[in-house]
C-alpha positions as CSV (number, residue, x, y, z in Angstrom):
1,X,0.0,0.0,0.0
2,X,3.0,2.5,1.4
3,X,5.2,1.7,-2.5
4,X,1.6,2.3,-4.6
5,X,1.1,5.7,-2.7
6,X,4.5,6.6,-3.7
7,X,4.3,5.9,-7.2
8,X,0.9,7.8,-7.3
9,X,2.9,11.2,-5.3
10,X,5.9,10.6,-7.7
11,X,3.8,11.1,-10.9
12,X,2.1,14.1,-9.4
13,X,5.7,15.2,-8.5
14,X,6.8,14.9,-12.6
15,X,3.7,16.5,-13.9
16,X,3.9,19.9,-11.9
17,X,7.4,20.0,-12.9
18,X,6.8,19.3,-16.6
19,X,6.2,23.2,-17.4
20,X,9.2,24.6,-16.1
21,X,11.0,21.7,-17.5
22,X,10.2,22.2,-20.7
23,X,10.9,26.1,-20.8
24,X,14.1,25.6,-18.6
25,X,15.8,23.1,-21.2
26,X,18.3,24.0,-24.1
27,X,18.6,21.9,-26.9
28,X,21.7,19.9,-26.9
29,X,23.4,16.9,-28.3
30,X,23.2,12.8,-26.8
31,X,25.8,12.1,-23.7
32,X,26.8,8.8,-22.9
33,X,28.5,8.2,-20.0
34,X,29.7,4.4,-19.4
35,X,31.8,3.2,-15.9
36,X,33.0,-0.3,-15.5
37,X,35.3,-1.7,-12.8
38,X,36.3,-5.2,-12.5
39,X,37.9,-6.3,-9.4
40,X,39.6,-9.7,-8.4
41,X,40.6,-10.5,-4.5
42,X,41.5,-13.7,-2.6
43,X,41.2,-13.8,1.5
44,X,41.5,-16.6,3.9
45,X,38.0,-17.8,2.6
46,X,37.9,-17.9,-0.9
47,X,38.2,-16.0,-3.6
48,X,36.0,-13.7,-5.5
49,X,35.1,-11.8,-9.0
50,X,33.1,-8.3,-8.8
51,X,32.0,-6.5,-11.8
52,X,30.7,-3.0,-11.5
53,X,28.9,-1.0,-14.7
54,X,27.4,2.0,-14.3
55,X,25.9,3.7,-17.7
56,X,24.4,7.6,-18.1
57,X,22.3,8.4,-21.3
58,X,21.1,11.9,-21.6
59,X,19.1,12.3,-24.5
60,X,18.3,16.0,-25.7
61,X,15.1,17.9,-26.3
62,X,13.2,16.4,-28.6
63,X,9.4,17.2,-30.0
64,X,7.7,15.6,-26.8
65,X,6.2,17.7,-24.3
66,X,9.0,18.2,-22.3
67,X,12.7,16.6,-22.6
68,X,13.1,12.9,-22.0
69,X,14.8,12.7,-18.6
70,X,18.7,11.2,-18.5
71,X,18.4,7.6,-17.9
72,X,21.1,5.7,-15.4
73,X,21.5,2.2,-14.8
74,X,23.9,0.6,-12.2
75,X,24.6,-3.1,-11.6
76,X,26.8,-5.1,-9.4
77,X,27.3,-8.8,-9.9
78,X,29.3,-10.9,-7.6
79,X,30.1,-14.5,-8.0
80,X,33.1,-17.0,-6.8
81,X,36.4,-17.8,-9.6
82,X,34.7,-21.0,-9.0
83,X,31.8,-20.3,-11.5
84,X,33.8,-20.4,-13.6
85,X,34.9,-24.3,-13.3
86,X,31.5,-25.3,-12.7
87,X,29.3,-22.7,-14.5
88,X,26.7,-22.4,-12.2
89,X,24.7,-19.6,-12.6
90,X,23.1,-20.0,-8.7
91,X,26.4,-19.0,-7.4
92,X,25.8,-15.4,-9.0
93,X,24.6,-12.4,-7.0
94,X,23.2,-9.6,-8.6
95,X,22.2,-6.1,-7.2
96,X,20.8,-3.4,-9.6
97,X,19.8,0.3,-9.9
98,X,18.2,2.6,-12.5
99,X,17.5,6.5,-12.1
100,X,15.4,9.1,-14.1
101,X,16.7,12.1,-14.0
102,X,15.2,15.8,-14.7
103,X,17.6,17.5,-17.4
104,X,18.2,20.6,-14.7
105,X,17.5,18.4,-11.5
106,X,13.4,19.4,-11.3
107,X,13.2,16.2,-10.1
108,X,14.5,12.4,-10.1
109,X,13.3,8.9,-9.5
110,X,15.2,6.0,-8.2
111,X,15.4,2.5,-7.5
112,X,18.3,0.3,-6.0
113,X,21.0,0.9,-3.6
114,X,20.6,4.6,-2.6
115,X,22.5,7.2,-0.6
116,X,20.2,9.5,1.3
117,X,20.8,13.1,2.6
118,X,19.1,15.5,4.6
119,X,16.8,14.9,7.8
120,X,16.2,11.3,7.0
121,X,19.6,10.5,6.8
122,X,20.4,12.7,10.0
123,X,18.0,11.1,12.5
124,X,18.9,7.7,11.1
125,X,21.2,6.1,14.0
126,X,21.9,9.5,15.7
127,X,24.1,7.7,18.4
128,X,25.9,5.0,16.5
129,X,27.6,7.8,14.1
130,X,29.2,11.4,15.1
131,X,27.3,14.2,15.9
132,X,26.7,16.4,12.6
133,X,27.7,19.8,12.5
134,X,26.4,22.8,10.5
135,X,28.7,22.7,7.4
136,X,27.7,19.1,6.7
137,X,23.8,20.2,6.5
138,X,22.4,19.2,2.9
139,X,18.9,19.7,1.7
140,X,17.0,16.3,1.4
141,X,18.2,14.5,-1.6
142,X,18.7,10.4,-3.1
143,X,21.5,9.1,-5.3
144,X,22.0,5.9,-6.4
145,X,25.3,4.0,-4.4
146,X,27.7,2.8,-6.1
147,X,27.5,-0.2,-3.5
148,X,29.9,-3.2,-3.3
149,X,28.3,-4.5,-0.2
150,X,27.2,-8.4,-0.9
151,X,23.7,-7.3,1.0
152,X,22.2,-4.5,0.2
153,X,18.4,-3.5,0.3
154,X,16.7,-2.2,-2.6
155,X,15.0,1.1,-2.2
156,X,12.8,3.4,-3.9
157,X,12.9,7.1,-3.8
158,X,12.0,10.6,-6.0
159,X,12.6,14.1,-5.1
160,X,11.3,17.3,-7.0
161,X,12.6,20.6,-6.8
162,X,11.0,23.6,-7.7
163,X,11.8,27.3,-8.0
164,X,9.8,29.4,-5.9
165,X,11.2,33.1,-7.5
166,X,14.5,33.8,-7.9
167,X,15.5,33.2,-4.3
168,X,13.4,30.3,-2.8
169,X,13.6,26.7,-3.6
170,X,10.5,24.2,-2.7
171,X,11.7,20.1,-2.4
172,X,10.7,16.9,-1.2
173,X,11.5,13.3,-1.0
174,X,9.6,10.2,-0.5
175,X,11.5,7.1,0.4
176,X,10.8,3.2,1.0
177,X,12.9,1.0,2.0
178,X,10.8,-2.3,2.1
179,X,6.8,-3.1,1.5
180,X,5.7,-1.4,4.7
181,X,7.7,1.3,5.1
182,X,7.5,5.2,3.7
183,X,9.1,8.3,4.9
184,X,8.9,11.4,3.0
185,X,10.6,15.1,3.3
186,X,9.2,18.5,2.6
187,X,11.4,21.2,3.1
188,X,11.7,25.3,1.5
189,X,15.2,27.2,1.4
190,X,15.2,30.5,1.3
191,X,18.2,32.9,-0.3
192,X,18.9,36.0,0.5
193,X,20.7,38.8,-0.5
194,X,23.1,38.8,2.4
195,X,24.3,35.5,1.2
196,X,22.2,34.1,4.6
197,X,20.5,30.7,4.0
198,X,16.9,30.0,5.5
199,X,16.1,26.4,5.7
200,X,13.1,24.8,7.2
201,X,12.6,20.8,6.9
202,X,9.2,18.4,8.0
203,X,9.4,14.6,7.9
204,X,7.0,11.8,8.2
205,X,7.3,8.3,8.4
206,X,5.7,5.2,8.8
207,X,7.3,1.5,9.4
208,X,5.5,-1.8,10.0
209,X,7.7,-4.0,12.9
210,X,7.4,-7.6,13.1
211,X,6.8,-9.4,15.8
212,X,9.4,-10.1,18.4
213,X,10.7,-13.7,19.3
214,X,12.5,-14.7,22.0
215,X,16.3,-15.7,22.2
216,X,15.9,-18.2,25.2
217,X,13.3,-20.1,27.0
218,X,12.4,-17.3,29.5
219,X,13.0,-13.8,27.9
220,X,13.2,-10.8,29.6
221,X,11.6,-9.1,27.6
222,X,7.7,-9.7,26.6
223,X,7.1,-10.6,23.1
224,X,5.4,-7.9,21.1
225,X,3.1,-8.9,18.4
226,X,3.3,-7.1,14.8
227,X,3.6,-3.2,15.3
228,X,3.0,0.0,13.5
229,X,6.1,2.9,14.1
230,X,5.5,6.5,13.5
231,X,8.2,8.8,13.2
232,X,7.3,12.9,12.8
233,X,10.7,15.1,12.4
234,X,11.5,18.4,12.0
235,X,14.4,20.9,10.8
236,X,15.2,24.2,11.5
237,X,18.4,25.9,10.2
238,X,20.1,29.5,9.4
239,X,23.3,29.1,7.5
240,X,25.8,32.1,6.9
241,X,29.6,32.9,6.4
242,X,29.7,33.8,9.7
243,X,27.0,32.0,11.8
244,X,25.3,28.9,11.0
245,X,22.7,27.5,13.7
246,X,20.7,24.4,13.0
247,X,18.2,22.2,15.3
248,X,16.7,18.8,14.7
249,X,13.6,17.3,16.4
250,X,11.9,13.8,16.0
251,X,9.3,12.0,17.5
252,X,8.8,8.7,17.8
253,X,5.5,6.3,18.4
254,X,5.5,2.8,18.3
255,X,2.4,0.6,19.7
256,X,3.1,-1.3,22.7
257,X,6.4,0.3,23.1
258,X,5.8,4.2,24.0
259,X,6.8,7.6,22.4
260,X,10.5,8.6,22.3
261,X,12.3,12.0,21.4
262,X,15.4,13.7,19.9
263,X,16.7,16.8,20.4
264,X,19.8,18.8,18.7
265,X,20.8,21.8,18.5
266,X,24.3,22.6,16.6
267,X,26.2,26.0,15.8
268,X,29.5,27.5,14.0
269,X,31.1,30.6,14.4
270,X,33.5,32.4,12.2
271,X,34.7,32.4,8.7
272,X,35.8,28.9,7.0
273,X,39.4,29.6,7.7
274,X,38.7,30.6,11.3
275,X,35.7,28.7,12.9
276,X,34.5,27.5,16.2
277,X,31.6,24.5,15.7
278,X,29.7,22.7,18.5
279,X,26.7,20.7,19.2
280,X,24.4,18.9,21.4
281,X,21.8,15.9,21.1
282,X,20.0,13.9,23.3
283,X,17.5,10.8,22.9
284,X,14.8,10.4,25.3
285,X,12.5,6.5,26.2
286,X,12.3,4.3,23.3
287,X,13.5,6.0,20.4
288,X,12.9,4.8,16.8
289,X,15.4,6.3,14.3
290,X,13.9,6.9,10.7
291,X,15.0,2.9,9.8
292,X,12.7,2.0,13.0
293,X,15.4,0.6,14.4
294,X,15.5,1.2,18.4
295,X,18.6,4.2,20.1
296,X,18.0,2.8,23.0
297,X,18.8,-0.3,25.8
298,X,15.9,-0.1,28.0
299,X,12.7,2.1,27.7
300,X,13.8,4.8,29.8
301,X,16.8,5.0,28.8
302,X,18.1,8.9,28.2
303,X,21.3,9.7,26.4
304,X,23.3,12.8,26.1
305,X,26.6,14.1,23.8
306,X,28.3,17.1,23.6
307,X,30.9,17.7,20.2
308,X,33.2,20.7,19.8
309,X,35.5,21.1,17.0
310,X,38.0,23.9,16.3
311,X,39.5,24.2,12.7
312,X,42.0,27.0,11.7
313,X,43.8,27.3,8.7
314,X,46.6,29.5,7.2
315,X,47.9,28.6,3.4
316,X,51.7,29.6,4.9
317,X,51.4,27.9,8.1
318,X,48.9,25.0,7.6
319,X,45.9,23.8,9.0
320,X,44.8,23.1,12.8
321,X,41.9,21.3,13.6
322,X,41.2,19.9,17.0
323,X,37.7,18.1,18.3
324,X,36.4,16.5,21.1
325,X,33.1,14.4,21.7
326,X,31.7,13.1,24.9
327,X,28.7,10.6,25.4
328,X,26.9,10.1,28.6
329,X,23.6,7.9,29.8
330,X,21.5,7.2,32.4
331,X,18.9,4.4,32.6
332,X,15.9,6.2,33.8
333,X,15.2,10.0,34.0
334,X,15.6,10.0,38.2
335,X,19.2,8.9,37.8
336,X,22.6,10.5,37.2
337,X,24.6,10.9,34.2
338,X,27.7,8.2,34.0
339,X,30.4,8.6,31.5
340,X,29.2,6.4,28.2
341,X,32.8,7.3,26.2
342,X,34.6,10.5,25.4
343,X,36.7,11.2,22.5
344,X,39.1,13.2,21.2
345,X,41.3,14.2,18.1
346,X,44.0,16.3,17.1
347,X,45.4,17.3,13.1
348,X,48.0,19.3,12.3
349,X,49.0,20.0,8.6
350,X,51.7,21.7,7.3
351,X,51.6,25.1,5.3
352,X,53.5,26.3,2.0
353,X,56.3,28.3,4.2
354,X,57.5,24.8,5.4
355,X,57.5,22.7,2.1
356,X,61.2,22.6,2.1
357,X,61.4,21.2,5.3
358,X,61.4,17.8,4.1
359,X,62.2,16.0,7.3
360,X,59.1,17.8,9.2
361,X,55.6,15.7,8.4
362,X,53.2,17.1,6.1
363,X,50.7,15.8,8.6
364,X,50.1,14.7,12.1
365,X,47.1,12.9,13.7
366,X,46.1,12.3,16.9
367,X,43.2,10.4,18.4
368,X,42.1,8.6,21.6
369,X,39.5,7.4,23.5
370,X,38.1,6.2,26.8
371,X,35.4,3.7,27.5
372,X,34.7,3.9,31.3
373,X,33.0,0.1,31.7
374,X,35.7,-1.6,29.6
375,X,38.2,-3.5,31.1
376,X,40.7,-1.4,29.2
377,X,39.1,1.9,28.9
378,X,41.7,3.2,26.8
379,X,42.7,3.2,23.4
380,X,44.4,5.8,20.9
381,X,46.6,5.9,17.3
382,X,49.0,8.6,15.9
383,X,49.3,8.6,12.4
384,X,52.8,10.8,10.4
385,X,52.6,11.1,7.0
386,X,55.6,12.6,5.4
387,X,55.9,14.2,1.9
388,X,59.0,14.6,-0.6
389,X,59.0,16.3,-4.1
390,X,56.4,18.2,-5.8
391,X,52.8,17.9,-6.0
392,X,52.6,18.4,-9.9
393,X,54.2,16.5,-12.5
394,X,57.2,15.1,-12.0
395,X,58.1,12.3,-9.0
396,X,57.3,12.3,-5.3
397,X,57.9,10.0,-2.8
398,X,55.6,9.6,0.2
399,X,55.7,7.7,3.8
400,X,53.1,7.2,6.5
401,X,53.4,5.4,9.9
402,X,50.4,4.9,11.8
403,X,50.5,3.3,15.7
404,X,47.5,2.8,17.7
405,X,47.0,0.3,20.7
406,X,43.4,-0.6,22.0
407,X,42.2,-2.6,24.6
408,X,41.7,-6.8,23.9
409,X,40.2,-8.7,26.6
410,X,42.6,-8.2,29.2
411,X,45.7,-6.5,27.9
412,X,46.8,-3.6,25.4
413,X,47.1,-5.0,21.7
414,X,48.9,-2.8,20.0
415,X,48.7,-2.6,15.9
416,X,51.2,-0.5,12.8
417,X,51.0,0.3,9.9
418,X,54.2,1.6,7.8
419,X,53.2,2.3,4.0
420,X,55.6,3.9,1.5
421,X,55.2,4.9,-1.9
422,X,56.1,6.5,-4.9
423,X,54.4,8.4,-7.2
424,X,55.4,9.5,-10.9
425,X,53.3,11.9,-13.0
426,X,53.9,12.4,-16.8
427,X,51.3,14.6,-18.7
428,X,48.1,12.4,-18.4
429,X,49.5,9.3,-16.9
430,X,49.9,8.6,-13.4
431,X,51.8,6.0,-11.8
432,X,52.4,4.5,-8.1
433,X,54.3,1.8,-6.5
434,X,54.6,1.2,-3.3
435,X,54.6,-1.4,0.1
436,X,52.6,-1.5,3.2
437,X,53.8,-3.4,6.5
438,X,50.8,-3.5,8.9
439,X,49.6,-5.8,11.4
440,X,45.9,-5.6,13.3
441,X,44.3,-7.3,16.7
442,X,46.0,-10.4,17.5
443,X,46.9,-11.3,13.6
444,X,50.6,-11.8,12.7
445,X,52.5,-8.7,10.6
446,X,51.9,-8.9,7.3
447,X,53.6,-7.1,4.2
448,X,52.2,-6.2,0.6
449,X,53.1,-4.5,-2.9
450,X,50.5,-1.9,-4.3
451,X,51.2,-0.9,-7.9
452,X,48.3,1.6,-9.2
453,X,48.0,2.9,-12.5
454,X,45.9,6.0,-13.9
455,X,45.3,7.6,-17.2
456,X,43.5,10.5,-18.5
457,X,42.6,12.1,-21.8
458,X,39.6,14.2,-22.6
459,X,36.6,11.9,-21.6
460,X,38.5,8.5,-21.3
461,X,39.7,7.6,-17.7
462,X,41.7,4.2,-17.0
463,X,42.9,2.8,-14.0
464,X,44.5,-0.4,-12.2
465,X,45.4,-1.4,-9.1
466,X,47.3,-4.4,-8.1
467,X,47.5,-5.5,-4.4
468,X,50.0,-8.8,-4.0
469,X,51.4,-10.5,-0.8
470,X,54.7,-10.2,0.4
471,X,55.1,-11.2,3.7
472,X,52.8,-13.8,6.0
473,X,49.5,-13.5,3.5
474,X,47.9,-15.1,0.4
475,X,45.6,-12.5,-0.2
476,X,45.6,-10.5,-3.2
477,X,43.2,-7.8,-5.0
478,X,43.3,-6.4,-8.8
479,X,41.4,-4.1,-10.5
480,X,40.9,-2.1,-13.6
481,X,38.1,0.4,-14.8
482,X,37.6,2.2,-17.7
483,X,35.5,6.0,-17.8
484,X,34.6,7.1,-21.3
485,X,31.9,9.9,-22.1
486,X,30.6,10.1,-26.4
């Protein structure tokens, strides 16, 4: 019912954009965009064959109505070298996409593996991700995902924008993400002379939850038969060069389990090369995010962050960016904060007045953590990444160490990673060999050879990678793709 309600808004959608379509469009020639990539790797389990394609028609004005929209189609198929002894086709897994597209982005309509933005996607595990500041605000949009994951869901989605004036946009999205699910997105943006940004977003979604089962013979929890989830949301934000406030709100209703709430607020000061950014969320009883998957452990569960990030950046001296995040909880709303995990990290880039100072790093990172109720609470990694030669054409070599150490069971496992390289460029080819030392968790060191290739002219892109074992490994990845536009 949700998926036939969104193909009926979806044509709506296309026919009150038709008009400005058509008078919008230009007459122009066919494009044809094709990408492939074909990749080869080998692990401990077996070994595997992944073929990408990806193909964009745009086709011009033509003595329709309005302009054919540009057509894309994107498929992944997967299957194990194997196959190719045995031929069976039942070993194949296939994932595809297709997009329509509006010539000048009135609107679009998508099915596959997508990429959201906007509320949706910002309310959408608030706590398992970090807290979004102001500069990364989008309006509500879909794209189709160039996905290599071997499970992937297939969505639908379709967006319309439309031009309210010469400073005001009007958009929406409608999304589903399985039979019994829809969310969709309203939102208007106002410009303004100032170069000040008004934008105000409403969501609305809807989820149908199965019924709960039980891991063991006497759960804890009572089982819950099949369930309707609500989730209402709303977006308020003011972005400028010099001050950008936003705040999100959602709420969440799900029979038999209660209402829950989300609250952010998030700010920046200063100009881009100069700015001071912070932000606060908190979730409150049994939370849904807009996937109707549950934020919290218990139903009265309450949890808090705080992020504050300070970037700086000077093209003689470099770049300085330092931010901290810290999580707390409490299990009911008469308790006390405690400590969930705090974070922190630190980045330090060097500017042009010290590019002849080859031994100092062209850049530093710092991070580190502390979980209170692990065993080991702590954990942190430094990463140094040093440059030599020039940037343009002509040959460069680069190094990077990283070192971090984390917390296994009961004692400090520390893990590296050295990787050298170096980098030629001549006119439109580009080539790179290198090696990488590394060893992670418990796993013995390991050592490999990366060779990548790259070459460009006009609108024909090739490149190759090669990734072989050199040291305590047998596993191995190659690639090549080709870009070409007609």
């Amino acid at each position: 019912m949700d998926r036939r309600l969104l193909f009926c808004t979806l044509g709506i959608h296309i026919m009150l954009s038709a008009a400005s379509l058509y008078a919008q469009t230009e007459r122009r020639s066919p494009n044809l965009t094709l990408y492939t990539k074909t990749t080869m790797t080998s692990d401990t389990n077996s070994a595997k064959l992944m073929q990408q394609t990806d193909i964009s028609l745009d086709i011009p004005q033509t003595v329709l109505f309005f302009p054919l929209p540009r057509l894309r189609f994107y498929a992944l198929q997967t299957s194990p070298l194997d196959m190719l002894d045995t031929l069976d086709t039942k070993m194949l897994k296939n994932i595809i996409g297709f997009g329509l597209y509006a010539s000048q982005g009135q609107y679009r309509f998508l099915y596959g593996a997508l990429t959201l933005k906007g509320l949706e996607d910002r309310i959408r595990n608030p706590w398992g991700k970090a807290l979004m500041l102001p500069a990364a605000y989008t309006r509500a949009s879909a794209e189709l995902s160039r996905t290599t994951a071997q499970e992937q869901k297939t969505d639908l989605a379709g967006d319309i924008n439309l031009q309210l004036g010469q400073r005001s946009i009007l958009y929406s999205l409608l999304h589903s993400s399985e039979p019994e699910s829809l969310h969709g997105t309203i939102g208007i943006e106002l410009l303004h002379i100032d170069e000040h940004t008004i934008r105000v977003e409403a969501g609305l979604g809807t989820h149908m939850l199965p019924e709960s089962s039980a891991d063991t013979w006497f759960a804890s929890a009572p089982l819950l038969p099949e369930r309707r989830h609500v989730i209402s949301s709303i977006s308020l934000g003011l972005f400028g060069p010099l001050l950008q406030l936003a705040g999100d709100f959602a709420s969440s209703n799900t029979t038999w389990e209660g209402t829950g709430y989300y609250y952010k607020g998030a700010f920046a000061l200063g100009p881009p090369s100069f700015r001071l950014s912070g932000g606060a969320d908190m979730i409150q009883g049994p939370f849904r995010d807009s996937t109707s998957a549950l934020q919290v452990d218990v139903p009265l569960m309450e949890r808090s962050r705080i992020r504050l990030e300070l970037f700086i950046r000077n093209n003689k001296f470099g770049t300085f960016l330092i931010n901290t995040e810290t999580k707390l909880t409490k299990e009911e709303a008469s308790a006390s904060y405690e400590l969930n995990k705090a974070s922190g990290s630190l980045r330090i880039t060097r500017g042009s007045l010290f590019s002849t100072w080859f031994l100092l790093p062209e850049q530093v990172s710092l991070e580190g953590s502390c979980i209170p109720n692990e065993t080991l609470p702590y954990s942190g990694a430094i990463s140094i990444t040093h440059r030599f030669g020039g940037r343009g054409t002509g040959l460069r070599f680069e190094l990077k160490n990283q070192i971090s150490a984390h917390g296994n069971e009961n004692r400090i496992q520390p893990d590296f990673m050295i990787e050298g390289k170096g980098i030629a460029q001549i006119s439109k080819t580009r080539f790179q060999l290198g090696t990488t030392w590394e060893k992670k968790d418990a796993a013995q060191p390991q050592a490999f050879i990366n060779i990548t290739g790259d070459y460009r002219k006009n609108s024909l892109r090739i490149s190759s990678s090669l990734k072989l074992p050199m040291y305590n490994s047998t596993e191995y990845t190659a690639s090549l793709s080709i870009t070409a536009s007609w």
